[in-house]
Backbone as a printed PyTorch tensor [residue, N CA C, xyz], in Angstrom:
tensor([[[64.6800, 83.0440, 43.0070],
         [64.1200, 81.7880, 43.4430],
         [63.2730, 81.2100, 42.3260]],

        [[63.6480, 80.0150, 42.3490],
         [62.3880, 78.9560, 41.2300],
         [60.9620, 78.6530, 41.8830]],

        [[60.1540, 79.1400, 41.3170],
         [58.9670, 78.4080, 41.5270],
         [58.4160, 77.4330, 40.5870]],

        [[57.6090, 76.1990, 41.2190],
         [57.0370, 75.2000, 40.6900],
         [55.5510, 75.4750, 41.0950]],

        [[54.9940, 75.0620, 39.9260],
         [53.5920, 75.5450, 40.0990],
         [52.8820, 73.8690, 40.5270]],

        [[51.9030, 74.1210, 41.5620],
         [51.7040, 72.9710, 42.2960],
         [52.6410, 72.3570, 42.9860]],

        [[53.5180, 73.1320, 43.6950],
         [54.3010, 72.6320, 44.8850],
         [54.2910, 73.4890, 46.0820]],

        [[54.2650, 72.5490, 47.0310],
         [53.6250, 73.1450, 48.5650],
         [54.8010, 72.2930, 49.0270]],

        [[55.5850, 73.7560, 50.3110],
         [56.3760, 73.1480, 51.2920],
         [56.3100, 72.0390, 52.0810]],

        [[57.3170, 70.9070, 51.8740],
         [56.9900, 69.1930, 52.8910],
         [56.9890, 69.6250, 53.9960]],

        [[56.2040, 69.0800, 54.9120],
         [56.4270, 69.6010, 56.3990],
         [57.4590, 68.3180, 57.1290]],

        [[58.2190, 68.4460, 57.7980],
         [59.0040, 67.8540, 58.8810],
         [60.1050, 67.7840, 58.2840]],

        [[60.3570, 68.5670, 56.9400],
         [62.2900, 69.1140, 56.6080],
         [62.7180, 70.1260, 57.5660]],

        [[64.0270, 68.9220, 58.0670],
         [64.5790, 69.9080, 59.3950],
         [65.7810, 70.3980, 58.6420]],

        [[64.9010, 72.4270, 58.8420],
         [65.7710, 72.9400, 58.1780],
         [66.1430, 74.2430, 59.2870]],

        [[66.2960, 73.7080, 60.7970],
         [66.6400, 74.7100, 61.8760],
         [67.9270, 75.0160, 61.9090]],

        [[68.8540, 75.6860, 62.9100],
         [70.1720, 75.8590, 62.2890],
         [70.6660, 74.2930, 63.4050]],

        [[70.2350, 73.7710, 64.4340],
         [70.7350, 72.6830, 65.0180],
         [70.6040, 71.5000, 63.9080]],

        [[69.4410, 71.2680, 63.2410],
         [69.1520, 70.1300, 62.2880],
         [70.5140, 70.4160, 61.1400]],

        [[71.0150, 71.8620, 60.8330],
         [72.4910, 72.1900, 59.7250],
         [73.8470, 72.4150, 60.6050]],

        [[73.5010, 71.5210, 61.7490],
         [75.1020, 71.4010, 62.8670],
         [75.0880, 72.9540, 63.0850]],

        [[73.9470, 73.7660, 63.1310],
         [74.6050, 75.1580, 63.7510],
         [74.1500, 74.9810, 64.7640]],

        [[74.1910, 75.9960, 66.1890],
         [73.7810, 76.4970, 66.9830],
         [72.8800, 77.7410, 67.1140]],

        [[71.9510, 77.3570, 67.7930],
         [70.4540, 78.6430, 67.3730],
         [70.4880, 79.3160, 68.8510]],

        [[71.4820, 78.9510, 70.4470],
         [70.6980, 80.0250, 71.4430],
         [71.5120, 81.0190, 71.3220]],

        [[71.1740, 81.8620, 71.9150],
         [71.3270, 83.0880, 72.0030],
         [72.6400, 83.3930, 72.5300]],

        [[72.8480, 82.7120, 73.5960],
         [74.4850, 82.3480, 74.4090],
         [75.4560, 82.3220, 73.6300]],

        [[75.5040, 81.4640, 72.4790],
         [76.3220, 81.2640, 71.5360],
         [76.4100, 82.4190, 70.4600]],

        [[75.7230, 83.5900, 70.6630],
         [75.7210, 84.7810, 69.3550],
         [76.5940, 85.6180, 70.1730]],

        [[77.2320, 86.3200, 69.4190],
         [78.1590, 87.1420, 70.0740],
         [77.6760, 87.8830, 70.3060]],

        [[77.8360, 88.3890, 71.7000],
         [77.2200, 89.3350, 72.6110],
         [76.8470, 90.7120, 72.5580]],

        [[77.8550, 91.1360, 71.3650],
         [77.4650, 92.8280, 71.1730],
         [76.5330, 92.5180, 69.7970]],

        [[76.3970, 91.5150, 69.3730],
         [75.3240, 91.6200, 68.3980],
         [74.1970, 91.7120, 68.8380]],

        [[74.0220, 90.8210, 70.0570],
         [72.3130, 91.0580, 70.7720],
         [72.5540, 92.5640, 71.5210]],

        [[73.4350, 92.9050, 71.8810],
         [73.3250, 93.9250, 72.9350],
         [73.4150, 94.9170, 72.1160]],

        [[73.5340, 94.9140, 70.9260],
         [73.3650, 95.7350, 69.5930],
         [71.6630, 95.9470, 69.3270]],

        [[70.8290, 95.1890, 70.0550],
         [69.5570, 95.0300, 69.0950],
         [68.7870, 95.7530, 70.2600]],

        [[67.5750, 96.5910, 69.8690],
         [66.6440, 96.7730, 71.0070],
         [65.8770, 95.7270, 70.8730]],

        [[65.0360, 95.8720, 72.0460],
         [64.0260, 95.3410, 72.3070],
         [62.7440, 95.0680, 71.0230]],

        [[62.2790, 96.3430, 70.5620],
         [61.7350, 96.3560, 69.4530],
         [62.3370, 95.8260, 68.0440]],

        [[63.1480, 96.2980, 67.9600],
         [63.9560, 95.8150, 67.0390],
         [64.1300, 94.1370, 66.7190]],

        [[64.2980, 93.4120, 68.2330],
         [64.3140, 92.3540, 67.6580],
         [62.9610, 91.3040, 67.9850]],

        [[61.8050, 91.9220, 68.0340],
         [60.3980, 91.7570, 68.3380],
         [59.7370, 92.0230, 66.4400]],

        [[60.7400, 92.9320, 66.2220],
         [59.9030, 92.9800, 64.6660],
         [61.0090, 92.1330, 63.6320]],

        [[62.0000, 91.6200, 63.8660],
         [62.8500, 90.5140, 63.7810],
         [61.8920, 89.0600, 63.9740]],

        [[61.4480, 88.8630, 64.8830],
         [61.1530, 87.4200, 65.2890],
         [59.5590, 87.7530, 64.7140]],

        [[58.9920, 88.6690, 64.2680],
         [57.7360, 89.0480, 63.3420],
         [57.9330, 88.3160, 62.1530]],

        [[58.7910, 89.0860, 62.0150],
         [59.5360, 88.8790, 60.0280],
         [59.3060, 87.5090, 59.8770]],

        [[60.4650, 86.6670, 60.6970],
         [60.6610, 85.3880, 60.4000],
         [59.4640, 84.6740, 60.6960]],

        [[58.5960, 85.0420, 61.5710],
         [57.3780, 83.8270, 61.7020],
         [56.5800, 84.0690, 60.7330]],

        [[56.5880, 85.2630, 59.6480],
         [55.5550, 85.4250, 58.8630],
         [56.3510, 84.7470, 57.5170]],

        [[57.5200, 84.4180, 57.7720],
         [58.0210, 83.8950, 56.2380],
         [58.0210, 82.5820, 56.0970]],

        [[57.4960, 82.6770, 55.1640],
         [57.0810, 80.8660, 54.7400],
         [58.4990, 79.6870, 54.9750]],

        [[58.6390, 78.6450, 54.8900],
         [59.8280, 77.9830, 55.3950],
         [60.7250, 77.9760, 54.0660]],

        [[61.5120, 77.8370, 54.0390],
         [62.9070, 77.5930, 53.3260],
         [62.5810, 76.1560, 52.1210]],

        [[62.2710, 76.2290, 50.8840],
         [62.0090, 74.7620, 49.9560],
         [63.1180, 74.4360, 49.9260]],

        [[63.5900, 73.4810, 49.7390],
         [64.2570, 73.3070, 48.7390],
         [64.3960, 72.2500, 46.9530]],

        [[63.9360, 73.6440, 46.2370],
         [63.1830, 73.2580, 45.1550],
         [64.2680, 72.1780, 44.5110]],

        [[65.8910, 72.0010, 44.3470],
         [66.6280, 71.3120, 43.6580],
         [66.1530, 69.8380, 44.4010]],

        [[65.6460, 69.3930, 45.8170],
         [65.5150, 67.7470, 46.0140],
         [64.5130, 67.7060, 46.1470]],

        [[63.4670, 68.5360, 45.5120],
         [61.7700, 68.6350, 45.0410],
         [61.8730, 67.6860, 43.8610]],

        [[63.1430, 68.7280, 42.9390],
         [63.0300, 67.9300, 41.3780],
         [63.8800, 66.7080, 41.1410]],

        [[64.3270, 66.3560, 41.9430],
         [65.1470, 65.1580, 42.3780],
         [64.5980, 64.0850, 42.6950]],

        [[63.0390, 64.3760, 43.8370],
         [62.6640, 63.2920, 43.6640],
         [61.4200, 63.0840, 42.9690]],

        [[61.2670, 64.2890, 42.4650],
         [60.0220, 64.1540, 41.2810],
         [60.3720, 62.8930, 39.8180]],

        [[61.6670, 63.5130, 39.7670],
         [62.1330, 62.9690, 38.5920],
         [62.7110, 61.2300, 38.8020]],

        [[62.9240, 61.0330, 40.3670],
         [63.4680, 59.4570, 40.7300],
         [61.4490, 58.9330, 40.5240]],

        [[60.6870, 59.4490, 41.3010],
         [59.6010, 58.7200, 40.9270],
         [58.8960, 58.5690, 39.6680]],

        [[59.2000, 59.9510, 39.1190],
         [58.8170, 59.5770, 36.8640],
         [59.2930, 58.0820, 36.3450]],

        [[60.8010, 58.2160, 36.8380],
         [61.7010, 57.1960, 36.4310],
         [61.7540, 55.8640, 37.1620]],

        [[60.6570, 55.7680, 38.3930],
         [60.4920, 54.6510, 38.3980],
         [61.4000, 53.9180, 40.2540]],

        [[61.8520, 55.1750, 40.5410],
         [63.5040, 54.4630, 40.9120],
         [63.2910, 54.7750, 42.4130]],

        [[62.2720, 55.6750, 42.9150],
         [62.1070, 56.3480, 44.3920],
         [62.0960, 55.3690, 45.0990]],

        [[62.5840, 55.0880, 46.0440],
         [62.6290, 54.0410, 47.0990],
         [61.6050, 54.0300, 48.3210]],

        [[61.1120, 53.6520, 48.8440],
         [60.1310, 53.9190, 50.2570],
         [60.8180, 53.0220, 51.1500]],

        [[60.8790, 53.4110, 52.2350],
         [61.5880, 53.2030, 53.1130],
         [60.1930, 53.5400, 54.2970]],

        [[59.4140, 52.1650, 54.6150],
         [58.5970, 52.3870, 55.2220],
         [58.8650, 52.4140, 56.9100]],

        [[59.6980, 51.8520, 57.3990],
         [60.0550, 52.0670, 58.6820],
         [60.6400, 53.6600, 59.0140]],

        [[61.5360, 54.0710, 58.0410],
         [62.0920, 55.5600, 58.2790],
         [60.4440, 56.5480, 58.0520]],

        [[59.7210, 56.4000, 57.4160],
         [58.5850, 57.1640, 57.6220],
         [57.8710, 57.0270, 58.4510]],

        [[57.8400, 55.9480, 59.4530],
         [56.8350, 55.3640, 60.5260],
         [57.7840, 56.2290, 61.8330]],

        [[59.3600, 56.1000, 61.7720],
         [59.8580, 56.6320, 62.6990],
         [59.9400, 58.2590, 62.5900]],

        [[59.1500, 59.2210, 61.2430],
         [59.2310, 60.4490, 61.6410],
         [58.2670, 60.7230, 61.7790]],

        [[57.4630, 59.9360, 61.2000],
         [55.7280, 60.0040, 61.8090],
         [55.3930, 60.3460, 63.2030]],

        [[56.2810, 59.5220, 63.9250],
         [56.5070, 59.5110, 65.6680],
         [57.2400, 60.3310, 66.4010]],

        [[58.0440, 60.9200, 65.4940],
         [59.0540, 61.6600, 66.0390],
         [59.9610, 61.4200, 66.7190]],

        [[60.8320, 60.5220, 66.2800],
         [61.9630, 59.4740, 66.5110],
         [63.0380, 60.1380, 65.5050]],

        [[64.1430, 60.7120, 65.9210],
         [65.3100, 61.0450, 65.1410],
         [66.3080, 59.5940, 65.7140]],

        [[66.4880, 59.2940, 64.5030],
         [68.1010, 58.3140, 64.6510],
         [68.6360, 58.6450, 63.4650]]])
């Protein structure tokens, strides 16, 4: 992994598996995989993941670092007012 020094994860990148067209319940995992897991097992599973920081993604960090150097970043003030609110369209 790349690190950038002075960069902190954006908050409201939807990076869930529904926001990447997957499916996240449980219904949909195949069944001997959960019935594969104990109880504990997947208690120190759902540990893991809440203690791991979120997913960057450092390549459209430097993408738009480099559109605003250059002048070119666009603002799009209504699309920020509508995630401000929490309005997906």
């Amino acid at each position: 992994m790349v690190e950038l020094s002075g960069v902190t994860p954006l908050r409201g990148v939807q990076t869930s598996p529904r926001a990447l067209g997957k499916s996240s319940t449980p219904q949909d995992a195949p069944s001997s995989e959960l019935a594969d897991k104990s109880l504990p097992q997947l208690v120190s599973l759902a540990a893991e993941l809440a203690d791991a920081p979120p997913p960057v993604d450092f390549a459209k960090i430097a993408e738009v670092r480099m559109a605003i150097s250059r002048g070119t970043y666009e603002i799009d003030p209504v699309r920020i007012a509508q995630a401000l609110l929490g309005y997906d369209q």
